[in-house]
C-alpha positions in Angstrom: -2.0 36.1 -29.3 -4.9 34.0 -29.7 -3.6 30.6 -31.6 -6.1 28.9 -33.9 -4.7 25.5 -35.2 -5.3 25.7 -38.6 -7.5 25.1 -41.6 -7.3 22.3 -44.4 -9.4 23.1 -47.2 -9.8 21.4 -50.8 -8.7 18.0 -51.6 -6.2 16.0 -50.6 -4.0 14.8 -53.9 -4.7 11.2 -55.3 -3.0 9.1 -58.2 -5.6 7.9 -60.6 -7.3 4.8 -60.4 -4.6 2.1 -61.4 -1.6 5.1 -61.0 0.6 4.7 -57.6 2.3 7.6 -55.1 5.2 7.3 -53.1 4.6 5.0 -50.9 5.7 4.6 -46.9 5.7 0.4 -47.5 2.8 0.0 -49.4 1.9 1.3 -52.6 -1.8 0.6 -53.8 -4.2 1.6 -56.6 -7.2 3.6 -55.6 -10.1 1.6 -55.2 -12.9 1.4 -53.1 -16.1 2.9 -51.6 -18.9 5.7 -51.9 -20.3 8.4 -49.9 -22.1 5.9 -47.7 -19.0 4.1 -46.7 -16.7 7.4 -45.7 -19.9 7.4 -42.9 -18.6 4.0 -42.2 -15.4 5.2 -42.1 -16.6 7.2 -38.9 -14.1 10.1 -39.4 -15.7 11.8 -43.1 -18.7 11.7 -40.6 -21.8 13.3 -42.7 -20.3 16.0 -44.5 -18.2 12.8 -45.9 -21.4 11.2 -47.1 -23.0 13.2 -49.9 -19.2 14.6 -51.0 -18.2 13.6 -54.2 -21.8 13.6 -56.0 -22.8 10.0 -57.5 -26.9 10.1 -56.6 -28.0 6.6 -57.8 -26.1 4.5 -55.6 -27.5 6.1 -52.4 -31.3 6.1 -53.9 -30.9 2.7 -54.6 -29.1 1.5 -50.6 -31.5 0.0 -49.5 -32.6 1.1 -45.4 -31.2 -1.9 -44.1 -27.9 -0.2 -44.3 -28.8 1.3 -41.1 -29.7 -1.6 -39.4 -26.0 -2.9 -39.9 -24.3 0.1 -37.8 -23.7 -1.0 -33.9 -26.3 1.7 -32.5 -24.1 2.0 -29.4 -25.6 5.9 -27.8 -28.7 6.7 -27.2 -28.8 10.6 -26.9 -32.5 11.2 -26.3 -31.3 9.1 -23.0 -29.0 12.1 -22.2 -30.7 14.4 -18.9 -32.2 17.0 -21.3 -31.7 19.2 -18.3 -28.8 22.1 -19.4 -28.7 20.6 -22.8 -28.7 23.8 -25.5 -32.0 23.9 -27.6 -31.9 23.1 -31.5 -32.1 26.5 -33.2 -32.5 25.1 -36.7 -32.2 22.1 -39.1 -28.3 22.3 -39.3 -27.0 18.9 -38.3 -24.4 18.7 -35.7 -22.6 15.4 -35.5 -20.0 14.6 -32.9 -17.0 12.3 -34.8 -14.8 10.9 -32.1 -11.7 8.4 -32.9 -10.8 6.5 -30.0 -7.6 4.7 -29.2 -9.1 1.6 -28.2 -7.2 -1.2 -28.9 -8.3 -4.7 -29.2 -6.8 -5.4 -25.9 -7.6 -2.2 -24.2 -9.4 -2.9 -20.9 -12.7 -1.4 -20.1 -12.5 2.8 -19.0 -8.7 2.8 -20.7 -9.7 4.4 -24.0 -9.4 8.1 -24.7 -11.0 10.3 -27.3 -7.8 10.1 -29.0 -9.7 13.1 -31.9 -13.4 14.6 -31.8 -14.2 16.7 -34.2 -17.7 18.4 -34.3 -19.1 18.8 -37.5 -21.5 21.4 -38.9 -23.3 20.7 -42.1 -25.9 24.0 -42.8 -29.4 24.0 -43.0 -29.4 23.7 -46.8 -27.2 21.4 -47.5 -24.4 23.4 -49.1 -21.7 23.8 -46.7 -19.8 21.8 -44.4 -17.2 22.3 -41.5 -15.1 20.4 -39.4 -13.9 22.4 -35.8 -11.1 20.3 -33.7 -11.3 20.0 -30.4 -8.0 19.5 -29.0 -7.5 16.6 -26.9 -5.5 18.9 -23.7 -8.4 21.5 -24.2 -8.7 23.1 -20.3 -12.2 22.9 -19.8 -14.9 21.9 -17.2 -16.3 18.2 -17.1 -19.8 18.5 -16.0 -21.2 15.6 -13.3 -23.3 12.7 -14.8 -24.6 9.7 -12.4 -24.3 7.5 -15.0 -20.0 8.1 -15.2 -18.1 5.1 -15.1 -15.8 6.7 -13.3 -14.9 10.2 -11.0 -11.3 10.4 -9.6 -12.9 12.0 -6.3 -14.2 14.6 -9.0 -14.5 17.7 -7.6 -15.3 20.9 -9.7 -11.7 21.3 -10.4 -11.6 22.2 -14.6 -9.1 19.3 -16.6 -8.5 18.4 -20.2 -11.2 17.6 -22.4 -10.2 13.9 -23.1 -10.9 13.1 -19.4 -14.9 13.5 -19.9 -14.2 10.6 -22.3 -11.8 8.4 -19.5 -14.6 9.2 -17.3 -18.0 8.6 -18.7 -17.2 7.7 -22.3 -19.4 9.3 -25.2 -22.0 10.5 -23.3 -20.2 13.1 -20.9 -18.3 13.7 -23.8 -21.3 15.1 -25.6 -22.3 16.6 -22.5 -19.0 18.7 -22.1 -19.0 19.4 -25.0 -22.4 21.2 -24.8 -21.6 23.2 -22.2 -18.7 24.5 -23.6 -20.4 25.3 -26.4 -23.8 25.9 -26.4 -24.1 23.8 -29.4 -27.0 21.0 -29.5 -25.4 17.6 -30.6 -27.4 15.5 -33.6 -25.6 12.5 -34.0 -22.4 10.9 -32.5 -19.9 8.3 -35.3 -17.5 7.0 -33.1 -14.2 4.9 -34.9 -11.4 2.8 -33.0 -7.9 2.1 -34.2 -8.6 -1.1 -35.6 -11.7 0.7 -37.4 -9.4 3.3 -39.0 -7.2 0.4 -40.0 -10.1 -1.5 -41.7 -11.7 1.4 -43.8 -8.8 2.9 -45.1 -7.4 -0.8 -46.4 -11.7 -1.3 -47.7 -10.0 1.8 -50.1 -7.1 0.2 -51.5 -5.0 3.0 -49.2 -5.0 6.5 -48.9 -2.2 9.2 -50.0 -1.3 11.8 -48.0 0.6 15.0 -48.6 3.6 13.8 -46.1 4.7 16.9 -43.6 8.8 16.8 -43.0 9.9 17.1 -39.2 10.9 20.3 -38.0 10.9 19.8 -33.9 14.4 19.5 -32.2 15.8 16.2 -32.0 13.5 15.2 -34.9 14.5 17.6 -37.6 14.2 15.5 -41.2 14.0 17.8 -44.3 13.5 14.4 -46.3 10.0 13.2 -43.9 9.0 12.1 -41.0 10.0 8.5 -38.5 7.3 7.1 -36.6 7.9 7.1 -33.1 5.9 4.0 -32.4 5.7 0.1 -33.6 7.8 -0.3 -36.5 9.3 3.5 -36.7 7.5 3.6 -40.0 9.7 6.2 -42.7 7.0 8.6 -44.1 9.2 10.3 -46.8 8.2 13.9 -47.3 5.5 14.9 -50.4 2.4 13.1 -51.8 3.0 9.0 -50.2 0.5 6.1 -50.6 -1.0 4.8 -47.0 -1.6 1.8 -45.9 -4.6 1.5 -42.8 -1.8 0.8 -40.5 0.2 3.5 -41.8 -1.8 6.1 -42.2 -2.8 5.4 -39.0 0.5 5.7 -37.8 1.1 8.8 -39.0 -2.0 10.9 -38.0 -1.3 9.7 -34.0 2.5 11.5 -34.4 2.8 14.8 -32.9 6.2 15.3 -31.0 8.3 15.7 -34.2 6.9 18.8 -35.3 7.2 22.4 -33.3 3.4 22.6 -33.4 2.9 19.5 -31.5 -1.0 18.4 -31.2 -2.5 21.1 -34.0 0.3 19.6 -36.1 -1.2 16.2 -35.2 -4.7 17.4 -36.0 -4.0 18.8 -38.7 -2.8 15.4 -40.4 -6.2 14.4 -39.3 -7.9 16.7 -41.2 -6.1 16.0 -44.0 -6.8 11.6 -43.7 -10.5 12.9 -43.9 -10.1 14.9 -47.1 -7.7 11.9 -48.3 -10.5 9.2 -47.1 -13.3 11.4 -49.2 -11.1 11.8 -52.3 -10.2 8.5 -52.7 -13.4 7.7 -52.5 -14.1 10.1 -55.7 -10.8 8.9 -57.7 -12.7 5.2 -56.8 -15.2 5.6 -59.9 -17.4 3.4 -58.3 -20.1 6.2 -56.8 -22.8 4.9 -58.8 -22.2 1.0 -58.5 -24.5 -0.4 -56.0 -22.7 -3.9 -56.0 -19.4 -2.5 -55.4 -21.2 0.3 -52.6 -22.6 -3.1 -50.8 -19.3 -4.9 -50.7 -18.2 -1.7 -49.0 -21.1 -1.3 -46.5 -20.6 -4.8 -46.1 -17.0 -5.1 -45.5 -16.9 -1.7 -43.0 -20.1 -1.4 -40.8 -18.6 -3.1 -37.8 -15.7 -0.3 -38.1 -17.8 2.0 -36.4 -20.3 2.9 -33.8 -23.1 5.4 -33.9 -26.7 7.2 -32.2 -29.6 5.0 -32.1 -31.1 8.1 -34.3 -28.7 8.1 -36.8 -30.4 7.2 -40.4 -27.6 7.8 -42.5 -29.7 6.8 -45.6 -31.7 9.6 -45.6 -29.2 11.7 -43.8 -27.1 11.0 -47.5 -29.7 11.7 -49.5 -30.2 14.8 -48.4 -26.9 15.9 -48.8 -26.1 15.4 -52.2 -25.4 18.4 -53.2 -22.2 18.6 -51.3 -18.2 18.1 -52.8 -15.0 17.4 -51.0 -14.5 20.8 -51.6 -17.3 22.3 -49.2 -15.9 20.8 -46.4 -13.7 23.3 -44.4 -11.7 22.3 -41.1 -10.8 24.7 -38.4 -9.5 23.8 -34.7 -11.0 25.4 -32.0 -9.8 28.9 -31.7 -7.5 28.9 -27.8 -5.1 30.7 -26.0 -2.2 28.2 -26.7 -0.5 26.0 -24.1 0.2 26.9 -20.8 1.1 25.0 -17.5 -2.1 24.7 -15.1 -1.8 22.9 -11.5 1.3 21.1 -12.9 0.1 19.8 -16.4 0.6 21.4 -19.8 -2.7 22.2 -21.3 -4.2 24.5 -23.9 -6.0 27.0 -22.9 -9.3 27.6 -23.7 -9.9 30.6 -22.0 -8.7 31.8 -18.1 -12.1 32.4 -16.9 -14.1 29.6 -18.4 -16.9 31.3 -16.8 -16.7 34.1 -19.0 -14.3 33.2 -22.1 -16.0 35.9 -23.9 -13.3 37.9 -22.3 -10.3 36.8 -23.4 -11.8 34.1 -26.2 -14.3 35.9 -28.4 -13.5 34.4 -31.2 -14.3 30.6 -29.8 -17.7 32.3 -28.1 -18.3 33.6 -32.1 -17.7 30.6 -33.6 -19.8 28.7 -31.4 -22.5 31.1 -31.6 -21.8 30.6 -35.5 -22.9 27.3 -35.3 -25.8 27.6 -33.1 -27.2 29.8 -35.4 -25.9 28.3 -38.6 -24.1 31.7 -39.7 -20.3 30.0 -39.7 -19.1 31.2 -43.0 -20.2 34.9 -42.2 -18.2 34.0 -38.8 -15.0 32.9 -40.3 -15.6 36.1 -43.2 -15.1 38.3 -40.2 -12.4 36.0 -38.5 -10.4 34.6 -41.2 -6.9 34.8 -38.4 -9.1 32.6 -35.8 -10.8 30.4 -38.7 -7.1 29.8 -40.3 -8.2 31.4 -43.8 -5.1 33.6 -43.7 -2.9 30.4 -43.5 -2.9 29.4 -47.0 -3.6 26.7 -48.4 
């Protein structure tokens, strides 16, 4: 039986401005940024922009917002060779959280989450697929690779094209698994997590209890790494290093990774509401000290103008922005390593994955809420909320 992850929609709960939630060490008010800054948060990516409403303060950004954003891909450079052809004026942007640290060495990160996300032609709708990190796929060649392990056409998991040729084969592998064109790229590090979610004041999250053997804990969660942060179960106010913390646990739930990528989801929904509870959409001064205080936190496409790419998304709320994970075939152990399974013939996954091939196919042709209508299992709209 096909398993699909599942789907986080709505918004994540948030004290009001001056109020306080549990709290893992830290308990904050919630302040902080605009639509602008959730782009510079790298995760909220563009459907994170324009959520929340608030108009004025993005007419009045001035351009040069752009030109503080480290412009670090150049897609147009990619071999246009293969690459799928743009259907429509959806935007497709790749958001990829690393787990570079500062004293990471050079070809030692991995995508440590990529998410690609869909915003619709007009404007309106917004969704967020996972691409799980252990996905089995193929990683296409690319002279300008850092790195091949002897590469061979043997298929591997998806965080490898990463290892291997950083965000460029990443986009490429992700292409050709798809079919999907790739826009724009926002690509966030630890230590850029850390700084925009402190730029808010915090963040609270709707805490998830441990249910996996050996870590069973009706009363929350304990971090398995650092200082073993207690994450008590229920609504808790985040720190940057905390939250953090949390979203990079996986083995102390039964679900694993999709449990891990699930919490994700839900730090982009808590990232975009805190920005709403903020009450600062329309105060250009306090937008600037965010922009300010958060564009080295992420990296981005040297055609990225997130000005305009705002502007023109206004019309969207927190609420329009739905997150699925990449519909699979579970986990199973290939050539020695445990994987998910995208499909056993990944030269034909319309065999035994037709609901991936429909929900890429979705997106190509900017149809995805009449996809996940007809596939609300796959989509994880039978899940609840």
């Amino acid at each position: 039986m096909t398993y699909s992850g599942s789907n986080y929609r709505g918004s994540a709960t948030v004290p009001p401005a001056g109020g306080s939630g549990g709290g893992a060490r830290v308990a904050a008010a919630a302040s902080g940024p605009t639509r602008r800054g959730l782009i510079g948060s790298g995760i909220g990516l563009v459907a994170s922009i324009a959520a929340t409403g608030g108009g004025y303060a993005i007419w009045s950004t001035p351009n040069s917002v752009n030109d503080e954003l480290d412009r670090a891909f150049d897609l147009e450079g990619l071999p246009e060779d293969g690459r799928p052809e743009k259907l429509n004026e959806a935007i497709n942007i790749l958001v990829i959280g690393s787990d570079a640290r500062e004293d990471s060495e050079e070809g030692d990160a991995r995508s440590d989450t990529t998410i690609i996300m869909h915003v619709n032609e007009s404007g309106s709708e917004a969704y967020g697929v996972s691409i799980p990190r252990d996905l089995y796929v193929h990683v296409p060649e690319f002279a300008d690779a850092k790195y091949y392990p002897e590469y061979t056409d043997d298929d591997t998991k998806f965080n490898a094209a990463y290892a291997w040729g950083g965000v460029p084969l990443t986009v490429l592998t992700l292409e050709e698994l798809t079919g999907v064109r790739i826009d724009h790229v926002v690509e966030i590090d630890f230590a850029g997590l850390v700084e925009v979610v402190d730029a808010l004041d915090g963040v609270t999250m709707n805490i998830e209890s441990a249910d996996a053997d050996g870590y069973y804990d009706e009363s929350g969660v304990t971090s398995i790494h650092g200082d073993h942060y207690f994450f008590p179960k229920g609504e808790t106010r985040l720190s940057g290093e905390e939250a953090l913390d949390y979203v990079r646990q996986r083995k102390q739930w039964n679900e694993g990774d999709f449990a891990r990528m699930r919490h994700q989801q839900e730090l982009v929904k808590a990232i975009m509401d805190s920005a709403l509870s903020a009450g600062i959409l329309t105060d250009q001064g306090k937008l600037t000290d965010f922009i300010d205080s958060t564009a080295d936190a992420v990296k981005v496409d040297t055609e990225f103008n997130v000005t305009s790419t705002a502007i023109s998304l206004m019309g969207l709320r927190s609420d329009d922005l739905v997150f699925m994970t990449t519909p699979n075939l579970g986990t199973d152990t290939i050539d020695g390593e445990s994987v998910v399974v995208y499909s056993y013939d990944l030269e034909n996954p319309e065999n035994d994955n037709p609901a991936a091939v429909g929900l890429w196919e979705s997106i190509r042709d900017d149809t995805v809420s009449d996809w996940i209508q007809a596939n609300p299992e796959a989509s994880g709209q039978d899940q609840g909320e």
